[in-house]
N, C-alpha and C positions, 0 to 999 in steps of 0.2 A: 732619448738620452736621459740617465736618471742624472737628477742633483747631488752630487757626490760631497760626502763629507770631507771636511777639513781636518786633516791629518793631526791630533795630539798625539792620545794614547794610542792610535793606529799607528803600527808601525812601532813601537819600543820594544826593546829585545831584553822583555819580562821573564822570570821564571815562572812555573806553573803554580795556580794558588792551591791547586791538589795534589802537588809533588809531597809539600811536610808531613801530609796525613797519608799519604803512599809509603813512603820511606819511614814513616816511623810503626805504623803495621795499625794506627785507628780507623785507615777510611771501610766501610761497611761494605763488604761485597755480597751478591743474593745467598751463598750458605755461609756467611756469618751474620745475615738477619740476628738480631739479638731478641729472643721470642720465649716464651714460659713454656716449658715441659714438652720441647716437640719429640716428634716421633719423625720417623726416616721410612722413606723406599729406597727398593733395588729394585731394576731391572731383570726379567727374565726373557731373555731373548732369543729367536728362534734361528737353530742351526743346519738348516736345509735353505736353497738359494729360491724355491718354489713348492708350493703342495699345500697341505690342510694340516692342523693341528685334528689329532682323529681322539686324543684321550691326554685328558692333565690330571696327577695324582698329589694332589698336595700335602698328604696325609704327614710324610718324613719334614717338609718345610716347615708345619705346626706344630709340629713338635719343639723345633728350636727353643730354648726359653730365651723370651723375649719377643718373637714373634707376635701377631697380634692377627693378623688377615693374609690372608693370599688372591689378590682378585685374579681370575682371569677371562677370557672372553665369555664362561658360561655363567661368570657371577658379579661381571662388573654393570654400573651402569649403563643405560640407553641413552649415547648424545641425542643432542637436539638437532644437528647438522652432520651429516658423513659426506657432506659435494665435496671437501677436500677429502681423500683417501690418507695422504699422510699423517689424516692429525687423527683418523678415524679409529682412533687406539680402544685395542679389547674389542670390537665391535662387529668382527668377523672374525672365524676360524681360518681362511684364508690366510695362505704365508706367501705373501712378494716378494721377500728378499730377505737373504740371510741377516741376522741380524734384529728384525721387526719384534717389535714389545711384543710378547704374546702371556706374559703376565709379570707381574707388580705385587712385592711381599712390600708388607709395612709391618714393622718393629719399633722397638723401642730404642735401640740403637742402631747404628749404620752398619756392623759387624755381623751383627744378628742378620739384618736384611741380607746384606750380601753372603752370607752363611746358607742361608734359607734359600735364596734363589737359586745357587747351588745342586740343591738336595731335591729341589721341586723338580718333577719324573713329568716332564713333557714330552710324548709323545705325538710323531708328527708323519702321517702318508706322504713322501717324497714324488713329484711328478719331474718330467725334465726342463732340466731350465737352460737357458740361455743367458750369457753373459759375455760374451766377445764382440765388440766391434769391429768392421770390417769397412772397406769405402766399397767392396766389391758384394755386399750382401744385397739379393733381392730383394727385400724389405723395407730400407729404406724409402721416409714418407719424407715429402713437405710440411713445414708444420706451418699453419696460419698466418703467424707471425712470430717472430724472434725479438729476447725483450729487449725492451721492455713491449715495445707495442711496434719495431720496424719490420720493413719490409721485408720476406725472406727472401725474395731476388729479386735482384734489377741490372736489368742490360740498358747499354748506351750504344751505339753503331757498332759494327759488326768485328771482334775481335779476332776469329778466327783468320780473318782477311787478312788484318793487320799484324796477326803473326807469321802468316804465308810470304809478305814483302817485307818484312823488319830486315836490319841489317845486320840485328841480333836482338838474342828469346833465350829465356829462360823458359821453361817448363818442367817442373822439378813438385815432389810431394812433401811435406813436411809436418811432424808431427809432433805434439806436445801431448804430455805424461799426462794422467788422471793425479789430482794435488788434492790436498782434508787442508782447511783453512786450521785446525791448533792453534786457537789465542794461547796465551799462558795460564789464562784462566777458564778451566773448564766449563761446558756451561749450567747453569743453576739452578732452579727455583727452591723458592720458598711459597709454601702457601698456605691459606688459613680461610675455612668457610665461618662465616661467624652472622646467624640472626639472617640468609639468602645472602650477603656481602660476600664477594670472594676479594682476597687479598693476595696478591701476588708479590712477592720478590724477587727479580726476575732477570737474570744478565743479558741485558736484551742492548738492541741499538736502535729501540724505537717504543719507548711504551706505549703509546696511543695506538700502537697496530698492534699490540700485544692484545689490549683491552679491546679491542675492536674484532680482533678473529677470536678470543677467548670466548668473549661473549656470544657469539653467533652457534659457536660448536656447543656450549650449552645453555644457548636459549635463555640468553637472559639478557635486561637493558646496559646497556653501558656504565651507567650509573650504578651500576650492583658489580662493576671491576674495578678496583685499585690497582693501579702497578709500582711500582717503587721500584729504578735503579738510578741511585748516586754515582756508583761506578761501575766499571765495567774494567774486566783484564785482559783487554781485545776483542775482538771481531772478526776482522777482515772478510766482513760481510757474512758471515755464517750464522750470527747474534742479529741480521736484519726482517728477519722472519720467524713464524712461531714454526717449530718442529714439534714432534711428538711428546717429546722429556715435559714441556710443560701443561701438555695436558694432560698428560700421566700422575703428573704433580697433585694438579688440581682434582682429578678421579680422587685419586688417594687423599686427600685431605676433606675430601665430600664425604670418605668413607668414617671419618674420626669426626664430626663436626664439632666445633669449638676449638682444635685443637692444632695446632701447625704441624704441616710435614715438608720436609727437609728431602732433596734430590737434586744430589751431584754425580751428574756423569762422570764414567772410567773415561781415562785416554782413550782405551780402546773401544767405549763405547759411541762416542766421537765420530770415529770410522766409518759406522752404520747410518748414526740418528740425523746428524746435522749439516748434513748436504757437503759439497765438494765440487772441485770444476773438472767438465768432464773433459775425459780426455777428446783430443780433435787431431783429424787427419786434414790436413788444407793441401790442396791443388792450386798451387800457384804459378799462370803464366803473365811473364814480361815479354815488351815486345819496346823496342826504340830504335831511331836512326843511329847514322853514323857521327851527329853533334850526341848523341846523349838524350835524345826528347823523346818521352816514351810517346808512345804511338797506343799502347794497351796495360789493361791490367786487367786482370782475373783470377777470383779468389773463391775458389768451391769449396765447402767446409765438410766435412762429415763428424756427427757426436752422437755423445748415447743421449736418451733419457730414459728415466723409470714408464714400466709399463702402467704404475697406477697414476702418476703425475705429472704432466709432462712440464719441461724446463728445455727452453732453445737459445741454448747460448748466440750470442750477437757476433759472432764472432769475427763475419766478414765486412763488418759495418766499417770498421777503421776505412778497411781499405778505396771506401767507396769516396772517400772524399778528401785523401792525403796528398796526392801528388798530381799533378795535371798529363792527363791523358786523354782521345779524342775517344778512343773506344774501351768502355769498359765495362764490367761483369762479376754477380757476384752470388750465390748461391750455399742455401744451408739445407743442409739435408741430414735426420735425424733416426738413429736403432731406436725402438723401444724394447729395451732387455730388463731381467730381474734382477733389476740392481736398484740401489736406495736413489731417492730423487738429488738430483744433483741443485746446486741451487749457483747463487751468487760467492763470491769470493775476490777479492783483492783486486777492480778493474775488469770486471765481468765481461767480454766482446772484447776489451782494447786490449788489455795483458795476454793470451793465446793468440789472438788474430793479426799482432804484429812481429809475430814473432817470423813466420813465413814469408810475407811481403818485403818485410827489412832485411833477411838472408836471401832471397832473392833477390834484393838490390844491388845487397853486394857483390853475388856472383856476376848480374849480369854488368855491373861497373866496372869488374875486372876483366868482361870476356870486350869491352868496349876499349877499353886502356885510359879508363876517367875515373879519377882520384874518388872515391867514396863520397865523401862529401861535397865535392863536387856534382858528383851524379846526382844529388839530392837537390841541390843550389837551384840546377840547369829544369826541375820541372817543380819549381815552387808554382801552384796555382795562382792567378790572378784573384780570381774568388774561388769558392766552394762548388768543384766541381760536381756535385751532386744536387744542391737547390741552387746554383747558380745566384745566392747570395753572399755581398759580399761578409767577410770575416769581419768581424767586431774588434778584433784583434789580430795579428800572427807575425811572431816575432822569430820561425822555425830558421831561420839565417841566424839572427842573430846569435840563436843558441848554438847553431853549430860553428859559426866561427868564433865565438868565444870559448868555446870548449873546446877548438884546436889550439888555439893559442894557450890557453892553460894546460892541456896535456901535453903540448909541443909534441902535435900532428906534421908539423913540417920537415919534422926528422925522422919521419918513418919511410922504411925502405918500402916499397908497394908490393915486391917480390915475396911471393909466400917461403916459408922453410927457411929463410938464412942468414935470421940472427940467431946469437948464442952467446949466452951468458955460462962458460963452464957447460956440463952439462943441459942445461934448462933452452929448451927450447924459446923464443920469447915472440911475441907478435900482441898488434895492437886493434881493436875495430870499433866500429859506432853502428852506430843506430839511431835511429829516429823516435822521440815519445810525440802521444796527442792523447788527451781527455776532455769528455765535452764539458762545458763550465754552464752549469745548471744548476736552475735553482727550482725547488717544489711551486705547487698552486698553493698549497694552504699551509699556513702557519700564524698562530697569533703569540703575540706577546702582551703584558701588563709590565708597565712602571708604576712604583710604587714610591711614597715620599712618607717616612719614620725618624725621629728623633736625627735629623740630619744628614740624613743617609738614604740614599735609592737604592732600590732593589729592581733588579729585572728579571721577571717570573714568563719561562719558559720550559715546557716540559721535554726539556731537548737529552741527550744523550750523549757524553762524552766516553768516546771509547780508550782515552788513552792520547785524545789528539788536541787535547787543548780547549777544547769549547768552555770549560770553567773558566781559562785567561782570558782567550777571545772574545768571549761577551761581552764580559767584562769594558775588557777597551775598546770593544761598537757601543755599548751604550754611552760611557763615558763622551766620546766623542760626540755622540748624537745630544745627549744632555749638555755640554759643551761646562762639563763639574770635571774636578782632579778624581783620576781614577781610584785612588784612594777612599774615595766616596761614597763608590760602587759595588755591591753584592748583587751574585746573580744566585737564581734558584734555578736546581733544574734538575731532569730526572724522575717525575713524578705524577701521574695524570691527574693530581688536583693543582697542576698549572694549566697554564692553556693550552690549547694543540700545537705538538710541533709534527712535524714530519719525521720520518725514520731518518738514521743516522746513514748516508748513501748515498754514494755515487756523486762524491766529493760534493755534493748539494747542502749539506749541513750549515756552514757557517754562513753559506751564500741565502741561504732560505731563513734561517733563524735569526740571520745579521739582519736581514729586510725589516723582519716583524718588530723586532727590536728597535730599529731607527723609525719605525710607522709610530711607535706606541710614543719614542721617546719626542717626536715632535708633535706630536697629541696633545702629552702632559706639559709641555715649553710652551704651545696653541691653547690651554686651558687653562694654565695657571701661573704665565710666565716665569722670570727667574727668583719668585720669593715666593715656594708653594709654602703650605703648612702639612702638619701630621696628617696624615689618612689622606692627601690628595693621591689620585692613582688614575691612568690613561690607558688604555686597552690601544693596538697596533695590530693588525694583522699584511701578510704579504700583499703588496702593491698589484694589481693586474698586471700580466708580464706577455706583454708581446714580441718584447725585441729578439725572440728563438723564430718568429716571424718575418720577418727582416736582416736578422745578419748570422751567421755562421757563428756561433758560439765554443769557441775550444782552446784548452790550455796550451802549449806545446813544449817541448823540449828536446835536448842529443842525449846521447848516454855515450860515452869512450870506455872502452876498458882496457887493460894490460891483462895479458895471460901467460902464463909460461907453461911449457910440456915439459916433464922429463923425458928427454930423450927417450933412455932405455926401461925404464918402467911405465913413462904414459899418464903420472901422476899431475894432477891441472891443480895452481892455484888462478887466484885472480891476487894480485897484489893491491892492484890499483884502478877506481871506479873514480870516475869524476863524471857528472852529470850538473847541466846549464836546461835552467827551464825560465819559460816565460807565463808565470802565472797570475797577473792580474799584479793589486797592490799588496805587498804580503804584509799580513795584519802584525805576525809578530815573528821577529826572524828567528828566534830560538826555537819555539813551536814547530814553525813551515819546515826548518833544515832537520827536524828529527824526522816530520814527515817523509821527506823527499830520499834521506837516507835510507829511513825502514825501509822506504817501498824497493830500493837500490837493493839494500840487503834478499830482500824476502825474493827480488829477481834474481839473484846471483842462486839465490837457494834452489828459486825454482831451474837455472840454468845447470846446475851441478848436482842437484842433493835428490829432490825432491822428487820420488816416483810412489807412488801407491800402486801397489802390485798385488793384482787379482786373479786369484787362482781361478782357471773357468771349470775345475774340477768342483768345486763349493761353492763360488760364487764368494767367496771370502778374502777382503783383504787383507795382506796374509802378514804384512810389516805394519801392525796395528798398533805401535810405541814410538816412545822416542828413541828405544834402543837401535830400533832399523828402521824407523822411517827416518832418513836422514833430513837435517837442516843447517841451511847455513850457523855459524857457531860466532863466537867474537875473534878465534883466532882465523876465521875464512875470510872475515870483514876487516881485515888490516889496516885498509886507506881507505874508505870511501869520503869524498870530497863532495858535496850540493853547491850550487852557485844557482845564482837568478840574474835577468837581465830584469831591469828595471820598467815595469808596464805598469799603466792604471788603464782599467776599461771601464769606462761610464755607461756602456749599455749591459752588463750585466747586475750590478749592483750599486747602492747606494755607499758601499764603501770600494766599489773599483776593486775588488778582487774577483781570485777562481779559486777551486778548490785542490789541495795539494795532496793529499790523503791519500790518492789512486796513480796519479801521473807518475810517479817515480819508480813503480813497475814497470811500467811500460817500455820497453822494446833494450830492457837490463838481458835479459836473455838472449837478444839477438846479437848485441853489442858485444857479449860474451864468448858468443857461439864463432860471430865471425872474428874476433881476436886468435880463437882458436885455431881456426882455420889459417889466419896469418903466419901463427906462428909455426906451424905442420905440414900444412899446405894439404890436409887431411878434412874433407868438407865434414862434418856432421848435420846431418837435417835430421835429426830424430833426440827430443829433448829427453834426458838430460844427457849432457855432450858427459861421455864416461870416460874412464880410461879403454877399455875394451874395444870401443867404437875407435878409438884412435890409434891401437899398437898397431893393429894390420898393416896402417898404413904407415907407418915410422920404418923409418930403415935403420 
């Protein structure tokens, strides 16, 4: 059990100290680097889904005035490292997938560039490619492991058995869309070779992993990377890893040295470059008596990955350790097709993976005649039914009977089809959320003591979620000074090592280092330091993922309506109850918990990436037609917290919020849907088309 700090500045419902330099247009994003006389790339990218680049004709692109170079694979550099294939840019004539850099003009303006890339006459031998996922293709493999590093299946006693004697089973397929994470701010670099130094500017969610795989692909020490991002204009996990853009970057600016070069991706290059979650076919059977108690569960996944990289979404993980059942099963099974590598995004395994388990709950709650919530009550595990340790936490009641009572769940009819408001068909559903509350191995921090005032110097990463407030009031509290006191530094690998911004681990891992360093310097110099005192902290040894079941949880309610005779869905109204640990700052956590509510509803209604298997091409590559939730789809959404501190995850008693409010927004939606229709949809996004069939 850690020694938990004493709530000051933990816990005040502060505004962000990065909102005034947000809203007023000074904070620095990576292509507004402010830098002497840069120069610009464009991408040129290849429009066949498989085959060779057999002839590149630059001749028309150099001509552009302004133009300056054209690299492509016959005249760019030779990396130091190609064992990752995606970063392995210019480096093979070889084309994996539509889209893939196969050259890089540098100009003197951005205009130019993209004028130029344009005109450049790349020629390409087309071979056949593949690009459809199926659950029924011979091909599918087992992949080693599923990430980050779990198992890809695991059985518990014999489920088929126990769906032979159940008193009822679901068995039903369900599937969720291929989604492009689209922060608002596209992504970036800046960079600059200067005397073997590379310098990066970089909208990343991690700069130490940036400097760390940069360095490796061209062969160089750590110390010859700089990274730099202050801010970042979202993520959702797409900014957690380096893609191709920025070693593109760094080619081209090797090619000018002294000189910065400037690359920001199109929307629609987006599409291609920086990963996405793939789409998944899940096989989900339930199996319970005639009280309600499941007897099984089984969740068999199928997804794609890139044939040059693989990525194995987690997808069945949730299920393995949500509800208590004697026999259970769970299995991922993966295409490798010619398509770009798919990576992490918003709740990577738990946002897709609950979305089938949770509509299956409800089908088989209603084939049993037990209130939804209920059904859910009736198989709370005792512990963790997968390591059979107990939970550190779990408050999954508590969130769902607080979240009836605020959505006034006890005035819902259970009968699907037959309320009505006027025309509008209306009906209400839930769902179950859970994110595991983790924190990194390694992360350090430095306090620092200057003309009256401490600084806490971490090279951590804020994507938009608060880490410049939150620090803030962990160290405050840990130095036990008025927050007013306190500067934090961060965003820069000349701080110490943080971890990547992920898998709601941020504040949990970087709050650690931060309370190691700050009772360092309080151990070193008690409360009357002077100028240039300063404490180094790094993350405590963390066992307790050893010992107890580690996870956030919460419900999600929603309201839906159908038009009757056209089929049109809103969601009027989202209320979500989570139990996340101590919430550091409630302004911050409830923007969290919202977005993530939002960007579910998005994923429930809006959001499909549609790939043509004729090109291999995404083909709604904007914001024009890749639809998104909007402020007029988000009408009501409501966040609420039951009040928890957990002492065995961190030294200030929190989880991280960032991912959980995803989580099982689609399902919640989907079966409102179905309330109010009486029209099942299991194939994400629930449309109007999926639903007029069945309306009378």
């Amino acid at each position: 059990m850690t020694e938990l700090l004493r709530p000051q500045a933990i816990g005040q419902d502060l505004a962000r100290r990065d909102g005034p330099d947000k809203v007023t247009g000074t904070a620095t994003y990576a292509n507004e680097t402010p830098v002497e006389n840069p120069a610009y790339c464009h991408l040129i990218q290849a429009d066949i889904a498989r085959g060779r680049v057999s002839a590149v004709d630059t001749a028309e692109a150099e001509d552009v005035p302004g133009v300056i170079a054209v690299l492509t694979p016959g005249t760019s550099e030779r990396l130091s490292s190609t064992e990752d294939k995606e970063l392995a840019v210019l480096q093979t004539t070889d084309v994996a997938f539509r889209g893939q850099i196969v050259g890089i003009v540098i100009a003197e303006t951005p205009e130019a560039a993209r004028q130029a890339a344009r005109l450049a006459a790349v020629t390409c031998s087309e071979q056949t490619h593949d690009v459809s996922l199926s659950a029924d293709r011979v091909d599918l493999y087992k992949p080693d492991k599923v990430n980050p590093s779990f198992a890809t299946d695991t059985s518990v006693g014999d489920v088929s058995a126990a769906m032979d004697s159940a008193a009822a089973t679901v068995t039903e397929t369900y599937t969720t869309a291929m989604n492009h994470n689209n922060p608002m701010e596209p992504h970036a670099t800046t960079a600059l070779w200067n005397d073997g130094q590379l310098t990066l500017w970089d909208s990343t969610q991690g700069v130490h992993s940036v400097r760390s795989t940069v360095a490796k692909v061209f062969g160089l020490d750590k110390g010859q990377v700089r990274v730099v991002c202050p801010y970042v204009g979202g993520g959702f996990g797409s900014k957690g890893t380096v893609h191709a853009h920025v070693v593109a970057a760094a080619m081209a600016a090797r090619a000018l040295p002294g000189r910065a070069m400037k690359l920001a991706l199109t929307r629609q290059q987006m599409f291609s470059l920086v990963g996405y979650r793939t789409p998944t076919i899940q096989r989900v059977r339930l199996a319970a008596d005639r009280d309600g108690r499941l007897s099984a569960i089984a969740l068999d996944v199928v997804e794609q990955t890139s044939r040059i990289k693989e990525f194995a979404e987690q997808t069945a993980v949730a299920a393995r350790m949500m509800y208590a059942a004697p026999n259970r099963a769970t299995s991922h099974r993966l295409a490798a097709l010619d398509v770009p590598v798919p990576s992490w995004m918003r709740a990577p395994g738990e946002c897709p993976g609950m979305f089938g388990p949770e509509v299956a709950m409800d089908e088989l709650a209603e084939r049993l005649g037990i209130d939804p919530i209920e059904f859910r009550v009736r198989n709370e595990p005792a512990r963790d039914p997968e390591s059979g340790n107990p939970f550190s936490s779990r408050h999954l009641v508590a969130c769902l009977r607080d979240g009836a009572e605020r959505f006034g769940w006890a005035d819902r009819d259970p009968r699907p089809g037959v309320r009505r408001d006027g025309d509008w068909l209306v009906g209400s559903g839930v769902a179950s959320s859970v994110y595991p509350a983790s924190r990194q191995a390694q992360s350090d921090a430095t306090i620092r003591f200057a003309d009256g005032r401490y600084a806490a110097e971490i090279g951590a990463a804020d994507l938009g979620t608060g880490a410049w407030t939150t620090l803030a009031q962990i160290a405050a509290d840990a130095l036990d000074v008025p927050l007013d006191l306190v500067d934090v530094r961060i965003g820069d690998t000349d701080y110490p090592f943080a971890s990547v911004a992920g898998g709601s681990s941020g504040t949990s891992t970087w709050g650690s280092a931060i309370v190691a360093a700050a009772r360092a310097f309080r151990e070193k110099y008690g409360l009357d330091p002077a100028d240039g005192d300063e404490a180094q902290g790094q993350v405590p040894e963390y066992q307790a993922q050893e010992r107890y079941a580690l996870y956030a949880f919460g419900a999600q309610f929603a309201e839906v309506r159908v038009h009757a005779d056209t089929g049109e869905i809103r969601v009027p109204r989202l209320v979500g109850v989570f139990a996340a640990g101590r919430i550091i700052n409630p302004r911050t956590a409830r923007s969290q918990f919202i977005g993530g509510m939002t960007m579910g509803m998005s994923m429930a209604l809006h959001e499909n990436s549609v790939l043509d298997p004729a090109t291999g091409h995404v083909v709604n590559h904007d914001f024009a037609e890749y639809h998104i939730a909007t402020c007029a789809d988000a009408a009501n959404i409501e966040a609420y917290w039951v009040d928890e501190s957990d002492p065995h995850v961190n030294p200030m008693g929190s989880k991280g919020v960032g991912e959980i409010g995803i989580v099982g927004t689609a399902a919640a939606i989907a079966n409102a849907a179905y309330h109010a229709t009486g029209v099942r949809v299991r194939d994400l996004p629930v449309t109007l088309d999926k639903l007029l069939p069945g309306l009378d």
